[in-house]
MIDOLO-885444 format. One record per residue (C-alpha): residue number from 0; residue in one letter; x, z, y. Coordinates in pm, whole numbers, m for minus. Each point is the difference from the previous one (the first is absolute). Layout:
# MIDOLO-885444
+-----+-----+--------+--------+--------+
!   n ! res !     xx !     zz !     yy !
+-----+-----+--------+--------+--------+
! NUM !   A !      X !      Z !      Y !
...
+-----+-----+--------+--------+--------+
//
This chain:
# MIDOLO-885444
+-----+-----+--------+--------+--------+
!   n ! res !     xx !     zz !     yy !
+-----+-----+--------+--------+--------+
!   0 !   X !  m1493 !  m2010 !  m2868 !
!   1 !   X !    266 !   m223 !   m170 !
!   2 !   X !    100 !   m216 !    305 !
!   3 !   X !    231 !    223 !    262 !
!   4 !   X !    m32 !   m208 !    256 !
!   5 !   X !   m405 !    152 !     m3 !
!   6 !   X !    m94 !    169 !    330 !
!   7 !   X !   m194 !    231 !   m271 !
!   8 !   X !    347 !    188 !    m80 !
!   9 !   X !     39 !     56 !    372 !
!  10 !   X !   m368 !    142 !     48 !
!  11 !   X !     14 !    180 !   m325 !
!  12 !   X !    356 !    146 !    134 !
!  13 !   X !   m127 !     87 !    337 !
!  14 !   X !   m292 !    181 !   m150 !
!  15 !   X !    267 !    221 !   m223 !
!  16 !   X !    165 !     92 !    334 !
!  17 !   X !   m301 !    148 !     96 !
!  18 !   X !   m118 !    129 !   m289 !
!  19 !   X !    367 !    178 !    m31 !
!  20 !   X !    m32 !    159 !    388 !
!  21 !   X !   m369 !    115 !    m91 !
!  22 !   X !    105 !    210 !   m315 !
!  23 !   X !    292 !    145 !    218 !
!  24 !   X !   m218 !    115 !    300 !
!  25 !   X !   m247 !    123 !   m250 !
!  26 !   X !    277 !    202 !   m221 !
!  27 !   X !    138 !     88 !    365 !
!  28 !   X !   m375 !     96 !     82 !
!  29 !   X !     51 !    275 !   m265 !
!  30 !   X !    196 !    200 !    205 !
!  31 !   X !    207 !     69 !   m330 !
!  32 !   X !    289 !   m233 !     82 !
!  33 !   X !    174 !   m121 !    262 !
!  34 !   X !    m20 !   m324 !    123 !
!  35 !   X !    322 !   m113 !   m134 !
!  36 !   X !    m91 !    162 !   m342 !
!  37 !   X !   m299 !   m188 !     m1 !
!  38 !   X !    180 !   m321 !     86 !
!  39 !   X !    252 !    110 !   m299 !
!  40 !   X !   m291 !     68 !   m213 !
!  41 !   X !   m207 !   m322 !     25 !
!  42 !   X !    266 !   m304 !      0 !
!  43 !   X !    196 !     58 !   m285 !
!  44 !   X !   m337 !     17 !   m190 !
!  45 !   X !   m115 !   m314 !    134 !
!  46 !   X !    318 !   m170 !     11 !
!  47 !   X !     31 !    117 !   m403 !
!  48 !   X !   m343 !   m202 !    m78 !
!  49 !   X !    142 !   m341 !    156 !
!  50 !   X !    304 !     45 !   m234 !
!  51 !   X !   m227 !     26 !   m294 !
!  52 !   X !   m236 !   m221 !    125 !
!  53 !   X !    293 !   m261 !     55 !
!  54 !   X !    147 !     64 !   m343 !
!  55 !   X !   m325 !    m10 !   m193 !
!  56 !   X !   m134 !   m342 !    193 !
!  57 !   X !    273 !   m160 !    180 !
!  58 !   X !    318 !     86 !   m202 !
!  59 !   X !    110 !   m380 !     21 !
!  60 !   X !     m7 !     m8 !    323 !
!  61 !   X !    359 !    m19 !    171 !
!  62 !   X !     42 !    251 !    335 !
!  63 !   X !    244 !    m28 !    209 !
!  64 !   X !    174 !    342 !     74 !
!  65 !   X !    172 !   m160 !    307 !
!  66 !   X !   m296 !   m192 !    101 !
!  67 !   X !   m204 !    254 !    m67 !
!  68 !   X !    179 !    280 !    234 !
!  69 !   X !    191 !   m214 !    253 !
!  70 !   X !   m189 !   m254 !     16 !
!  71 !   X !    140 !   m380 !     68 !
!  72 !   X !   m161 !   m210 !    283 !
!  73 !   X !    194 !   m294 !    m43 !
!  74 !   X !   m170 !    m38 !   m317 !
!  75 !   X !   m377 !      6 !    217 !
!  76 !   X !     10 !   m370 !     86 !
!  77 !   X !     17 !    m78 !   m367 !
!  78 !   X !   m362 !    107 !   m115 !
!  79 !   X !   m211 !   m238 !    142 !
!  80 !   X !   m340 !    m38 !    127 !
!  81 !   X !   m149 !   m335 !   m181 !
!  82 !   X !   m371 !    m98 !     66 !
!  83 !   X !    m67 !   m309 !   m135 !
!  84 !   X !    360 !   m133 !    m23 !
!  85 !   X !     44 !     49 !    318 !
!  86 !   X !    288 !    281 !     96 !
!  87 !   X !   m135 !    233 !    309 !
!  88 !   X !    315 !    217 !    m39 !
!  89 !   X !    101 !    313 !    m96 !
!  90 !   X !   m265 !    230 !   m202 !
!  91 !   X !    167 !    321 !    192 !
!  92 !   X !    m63 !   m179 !    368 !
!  93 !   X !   m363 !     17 !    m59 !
!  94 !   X !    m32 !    320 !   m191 !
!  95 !   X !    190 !    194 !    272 !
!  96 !   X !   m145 !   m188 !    268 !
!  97 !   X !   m332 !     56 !    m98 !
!  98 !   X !     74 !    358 !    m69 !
!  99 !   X !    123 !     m7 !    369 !
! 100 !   X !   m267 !   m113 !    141 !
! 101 !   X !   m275 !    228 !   m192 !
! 102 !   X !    234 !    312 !    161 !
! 103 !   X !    m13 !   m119 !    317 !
! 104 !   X !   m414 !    m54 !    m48 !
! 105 !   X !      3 !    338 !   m167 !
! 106 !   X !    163 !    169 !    330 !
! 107 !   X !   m154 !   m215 !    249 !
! 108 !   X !   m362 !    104 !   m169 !
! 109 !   X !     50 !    352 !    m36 !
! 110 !   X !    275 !     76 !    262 !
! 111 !   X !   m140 !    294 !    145 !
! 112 !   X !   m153 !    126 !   m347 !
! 113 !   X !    330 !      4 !   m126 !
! 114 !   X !    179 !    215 !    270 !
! 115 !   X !   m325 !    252 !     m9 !
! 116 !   X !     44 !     41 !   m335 !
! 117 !   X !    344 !     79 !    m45 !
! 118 !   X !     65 !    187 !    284 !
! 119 !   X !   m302 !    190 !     m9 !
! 120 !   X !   m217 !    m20 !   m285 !
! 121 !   X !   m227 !    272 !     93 !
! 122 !   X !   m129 !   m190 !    353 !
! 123 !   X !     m8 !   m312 !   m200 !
! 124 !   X !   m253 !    195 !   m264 !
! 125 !   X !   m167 !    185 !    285 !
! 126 !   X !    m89 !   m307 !    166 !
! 127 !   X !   m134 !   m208 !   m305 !
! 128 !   X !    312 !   m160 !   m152 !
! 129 !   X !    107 !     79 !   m406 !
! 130 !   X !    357 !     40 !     42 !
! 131 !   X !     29 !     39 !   m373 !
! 132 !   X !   m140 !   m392 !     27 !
! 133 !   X !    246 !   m134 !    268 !
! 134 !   X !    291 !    171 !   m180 !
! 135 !   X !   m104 !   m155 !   m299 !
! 136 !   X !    m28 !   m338 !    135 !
! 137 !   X !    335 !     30 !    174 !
! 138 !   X !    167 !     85 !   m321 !
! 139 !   X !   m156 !   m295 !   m126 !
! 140 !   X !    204 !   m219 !    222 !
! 141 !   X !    301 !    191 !    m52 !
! 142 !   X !    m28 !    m59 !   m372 !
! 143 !   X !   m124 !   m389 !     46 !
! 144 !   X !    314 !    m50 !    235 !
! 145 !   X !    244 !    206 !   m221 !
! 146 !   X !   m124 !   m177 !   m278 !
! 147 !   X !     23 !   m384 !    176 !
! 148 !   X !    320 !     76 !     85 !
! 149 !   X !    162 !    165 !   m252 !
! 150 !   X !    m36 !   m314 !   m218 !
! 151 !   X !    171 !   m219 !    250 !
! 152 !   X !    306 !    216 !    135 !
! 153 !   X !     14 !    336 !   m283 !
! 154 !   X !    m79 !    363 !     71 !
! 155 !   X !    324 !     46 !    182 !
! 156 !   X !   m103 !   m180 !    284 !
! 157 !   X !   m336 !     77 !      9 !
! 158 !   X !     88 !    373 !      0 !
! 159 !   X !    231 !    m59 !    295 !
! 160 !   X !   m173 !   m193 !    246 !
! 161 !   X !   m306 !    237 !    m88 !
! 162 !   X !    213 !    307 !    134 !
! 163 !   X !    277 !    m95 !    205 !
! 164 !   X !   m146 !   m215 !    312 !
! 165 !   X !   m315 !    230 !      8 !
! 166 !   X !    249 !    315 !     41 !
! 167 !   X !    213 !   m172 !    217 !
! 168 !   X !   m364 !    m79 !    230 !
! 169 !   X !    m97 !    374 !    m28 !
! 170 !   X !    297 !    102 !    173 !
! 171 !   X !     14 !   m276 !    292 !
! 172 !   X !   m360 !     67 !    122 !
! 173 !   X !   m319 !    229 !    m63 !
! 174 !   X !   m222 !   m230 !     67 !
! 175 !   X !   m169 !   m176 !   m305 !
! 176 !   X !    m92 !   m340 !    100 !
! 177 !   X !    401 !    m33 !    120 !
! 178 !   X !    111 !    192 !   m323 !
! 179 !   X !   m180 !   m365 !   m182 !
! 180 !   X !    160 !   m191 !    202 !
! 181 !   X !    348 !    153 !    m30 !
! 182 !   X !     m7 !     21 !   m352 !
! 183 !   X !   m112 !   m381 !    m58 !
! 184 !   X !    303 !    m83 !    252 !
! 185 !   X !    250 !    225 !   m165 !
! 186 !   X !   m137 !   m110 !   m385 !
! 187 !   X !     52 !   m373 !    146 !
! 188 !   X !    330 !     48 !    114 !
! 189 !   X !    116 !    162 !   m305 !
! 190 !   X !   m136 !   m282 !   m149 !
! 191 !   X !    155 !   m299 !    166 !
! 192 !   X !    345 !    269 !     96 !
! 193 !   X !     m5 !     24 !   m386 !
! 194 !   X !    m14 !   m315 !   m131 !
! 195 !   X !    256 !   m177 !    191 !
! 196 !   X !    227 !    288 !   m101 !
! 197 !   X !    m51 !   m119 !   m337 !
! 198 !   X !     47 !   m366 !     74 !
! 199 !   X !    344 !    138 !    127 !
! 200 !   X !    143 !    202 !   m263 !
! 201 !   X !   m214 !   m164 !   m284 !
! 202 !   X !   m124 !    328 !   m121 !
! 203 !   X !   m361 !     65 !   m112 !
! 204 !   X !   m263 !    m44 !    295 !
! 205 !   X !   m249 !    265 !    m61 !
! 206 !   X !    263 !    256 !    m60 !
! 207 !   X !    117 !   m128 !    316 !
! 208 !   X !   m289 !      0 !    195 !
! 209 !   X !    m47 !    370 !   m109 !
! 210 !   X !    319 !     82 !    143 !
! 211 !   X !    m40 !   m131 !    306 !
! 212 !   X !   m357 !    212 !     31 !
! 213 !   X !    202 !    330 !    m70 !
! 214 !   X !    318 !   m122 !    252 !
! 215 !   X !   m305 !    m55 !    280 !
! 216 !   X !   m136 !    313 !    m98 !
! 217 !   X !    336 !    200 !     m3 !
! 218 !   X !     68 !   m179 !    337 !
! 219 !   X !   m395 !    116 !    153 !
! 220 !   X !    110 !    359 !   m171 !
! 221 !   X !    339 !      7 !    219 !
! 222 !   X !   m154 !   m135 !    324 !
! 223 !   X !   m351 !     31 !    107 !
! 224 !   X !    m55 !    137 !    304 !
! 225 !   X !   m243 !    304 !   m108 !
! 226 !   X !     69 !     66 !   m334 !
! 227 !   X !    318 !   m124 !    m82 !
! 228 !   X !    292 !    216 !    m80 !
! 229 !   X !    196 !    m40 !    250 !
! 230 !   X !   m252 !     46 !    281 !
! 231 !   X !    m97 !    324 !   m225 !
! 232 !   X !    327 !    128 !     m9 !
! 233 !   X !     13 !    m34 !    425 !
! 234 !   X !   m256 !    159 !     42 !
! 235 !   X !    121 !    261 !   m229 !
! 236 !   X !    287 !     17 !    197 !
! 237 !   X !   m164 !      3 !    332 !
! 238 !   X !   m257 !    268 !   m110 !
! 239 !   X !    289 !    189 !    m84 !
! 240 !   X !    190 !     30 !    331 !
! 241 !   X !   m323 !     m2 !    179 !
! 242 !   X !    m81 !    331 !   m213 !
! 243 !   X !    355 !    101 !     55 !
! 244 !   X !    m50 !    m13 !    368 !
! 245 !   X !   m317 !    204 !    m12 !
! 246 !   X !    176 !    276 !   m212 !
! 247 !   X !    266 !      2 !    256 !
! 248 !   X !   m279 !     18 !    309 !
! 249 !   X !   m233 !    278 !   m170 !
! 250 !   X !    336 !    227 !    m84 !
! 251 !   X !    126 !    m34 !    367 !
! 252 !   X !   m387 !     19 !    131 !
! 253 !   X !     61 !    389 !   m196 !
! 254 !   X !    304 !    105 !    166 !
! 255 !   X !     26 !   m183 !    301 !
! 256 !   X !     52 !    252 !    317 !
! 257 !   X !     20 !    281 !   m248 !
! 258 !   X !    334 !    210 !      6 !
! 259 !   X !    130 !   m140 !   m365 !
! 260 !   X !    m74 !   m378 !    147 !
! 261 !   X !    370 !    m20 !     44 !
! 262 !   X !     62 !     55 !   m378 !
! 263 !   X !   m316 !   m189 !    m96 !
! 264 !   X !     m3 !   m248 !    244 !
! 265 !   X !    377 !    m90 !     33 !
! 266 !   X !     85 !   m336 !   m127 !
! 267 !   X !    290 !     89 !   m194 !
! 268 !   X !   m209 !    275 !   m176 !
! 269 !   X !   m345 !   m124 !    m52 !
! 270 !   X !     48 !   m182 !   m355 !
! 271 !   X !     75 !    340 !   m149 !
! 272 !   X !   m335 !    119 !    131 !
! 273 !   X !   m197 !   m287 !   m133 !
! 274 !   X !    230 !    m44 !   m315 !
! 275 !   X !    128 !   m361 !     70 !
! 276 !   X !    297 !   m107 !    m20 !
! 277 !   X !    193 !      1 !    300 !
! 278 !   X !     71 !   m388 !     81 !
! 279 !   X !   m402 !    m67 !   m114 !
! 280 !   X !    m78 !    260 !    265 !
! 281 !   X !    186 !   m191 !    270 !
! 282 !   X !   m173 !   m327 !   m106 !
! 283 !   X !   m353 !    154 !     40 !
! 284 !   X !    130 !    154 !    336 !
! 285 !   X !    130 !   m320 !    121 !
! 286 !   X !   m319 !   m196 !   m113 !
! 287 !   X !   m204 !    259 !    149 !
! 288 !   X !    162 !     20 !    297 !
! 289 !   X !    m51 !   m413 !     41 !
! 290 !   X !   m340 !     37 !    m55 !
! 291 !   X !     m9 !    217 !    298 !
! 292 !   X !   m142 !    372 !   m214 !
! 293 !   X !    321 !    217 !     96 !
! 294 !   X !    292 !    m10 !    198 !
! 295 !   X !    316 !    182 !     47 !
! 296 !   X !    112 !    258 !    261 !
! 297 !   X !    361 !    194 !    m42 !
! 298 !   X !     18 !    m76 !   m442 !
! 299 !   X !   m452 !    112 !     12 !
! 300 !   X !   m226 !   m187 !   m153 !
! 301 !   X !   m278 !    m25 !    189 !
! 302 !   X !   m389 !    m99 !      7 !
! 303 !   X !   m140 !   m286 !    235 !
! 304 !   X !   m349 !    m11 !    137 !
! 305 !   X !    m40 !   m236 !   m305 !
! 306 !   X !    210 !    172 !   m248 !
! 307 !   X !   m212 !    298 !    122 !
! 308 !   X !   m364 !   m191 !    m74 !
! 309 !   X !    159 !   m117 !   m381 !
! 310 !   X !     61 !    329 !    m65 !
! 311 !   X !   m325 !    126 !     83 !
! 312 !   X !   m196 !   m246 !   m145 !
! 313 !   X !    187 !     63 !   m374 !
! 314 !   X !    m64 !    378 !     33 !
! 315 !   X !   m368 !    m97 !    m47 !
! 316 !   X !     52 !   m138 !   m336 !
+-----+-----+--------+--------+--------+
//
């Protein structure tokens, strides 16, 4: 092919993709590497041939490194789609919006294919579907889109909005028709977020737009409800009194009305007993005692109806 502008280089690239993930799964298939071994294996190989291939056939050619890695979309408008002298706009519009609208086809089509198969590729065989097939074709799209869009805005950016509004989806929602949804919505947002960040500081735009999917991401990370870490780390925390409190109600459901309850029991001599320290045992006391499991009766700690039923029902674990 000696015109770039051929949609030849992006099907012959798109076919690479997925000729480069179908030697890994089959080196993987092996069982004697690892995935990432495989991975490690198979793409400096491949990416070796397209240096000699470039050297020995296209060695005048001139590529970018910038271009080529960051990518530059204010340079997009500038290769133009001509059909008969007439201008119809920007070659990238129509290559990515065509691209767009063959994966939304693709997943409209084969919606419910697609989630048998890669959630449970045994039912989807059992039942009459080749997973090996759908997988196949769905790396196909990967590859085509990868491909499409990797020679408008560089591997940087493609990389990026491949990973970060699809992770930031996963941990919003389980649900797989939302997790689309999300993901489009967060990967436009970077999108639009990122450019006019560029427009303001004049810096590059995909680089931009990247950062602005990893600030959204960082910002799901922090923050969702679920899975975020700070709702993990309160329910840490409030798995960790709540244990607390059981400790507390099991050791005083042991001694209570025995005659060393008023060493066990007392509250200024418990923590020794359980090995706390002395101001975290008076925390747990006080949170227990507002939660209505013990209360006190000259310095004892003692069991409520309901402190009394908690206790219980941890002894059977």
């Amino acid at each position: 092919v000696e015109d770039i502008t051929s949609p030849f280089l992006v099907v012959g690239a798109a076919l690479t993709g997925v000729l480069t993930v179908s030697l890994v799964e089959a080196l993987h298939r092996t069982r004697l590497v690892k995935a990432d071994a495989a991975i490690g294996l198979v793409f400096p190989v491949l990416f070796s041939i397209g240096v000699i291939l470039i050297a020995r056939y296209a060695g005048n050619v001139h590529l970018d490194i910038d271009a080529v890695l960051l990518g530059e979309l204010a340079f997009a408008p500038f290769n133009r789609f001509v059909v008969a002298g007439y201008d119809l706009g920007p070659i990238s519009f129509y290559v990515m919006g065509g691209i767009l609208l063959l994966n939304i086809l693709f997943i409209a089509l084969f919606y419910k294919e697609l989630k048998l198969a890669s959630f449970d590729a045994g039912l989807a065989a059992a039942i009459g579907f080749s997973p090996t097939l759908i997988h196949y074709a769905l790396m196909t799209q990967v590859s085509l889109t990868a491909v499409g869009a990797f020679d408008a805005v560089g591997s940087i950016l493609v990389v990026a909005l491949m990973v970060a509004p699809p992770a930031a989806a996963y941990l919003l929602t389980d649900r797989l028709s939302r997790m689309l949804l999300i993901s489009a919505g967060v990967g436009i947002a970077s999108a639009i977020g990122g450019y006019w960040t560029a427009n303001l500081f004049d810096v590059n735009i995909a680089g931009s737009m990247a950062s602005m999917a990893g600030l959204i991401f960082l910002l799901v990370y922090l923050t969702a409800p679920g899975r975020g870490l700070i709702a993990v780390a309160r329910r840490n925390l409030h798995q960790r009194w709540e244990f607390a409190q059981r400790m507390l109600a099991v050791h005083l459901l042991h001694h209570q009305g025995l005659p060393e309850a008023q060493q066990e029991c007392h509250v200024h001599s418990v923590h020794e007993h359980l090995n706390w320290e002395q101001e975290f045992a008076r925390r747990v006391a006080r949170l227990a005692e507002k939660e209505g499991l013990i209360y006190q009766e000259r310095g004892l700690l003692l069991l409520t109806g309901k402190g009394r039923d908690l206790a219980e029902e941890a002894m059977l674990y």
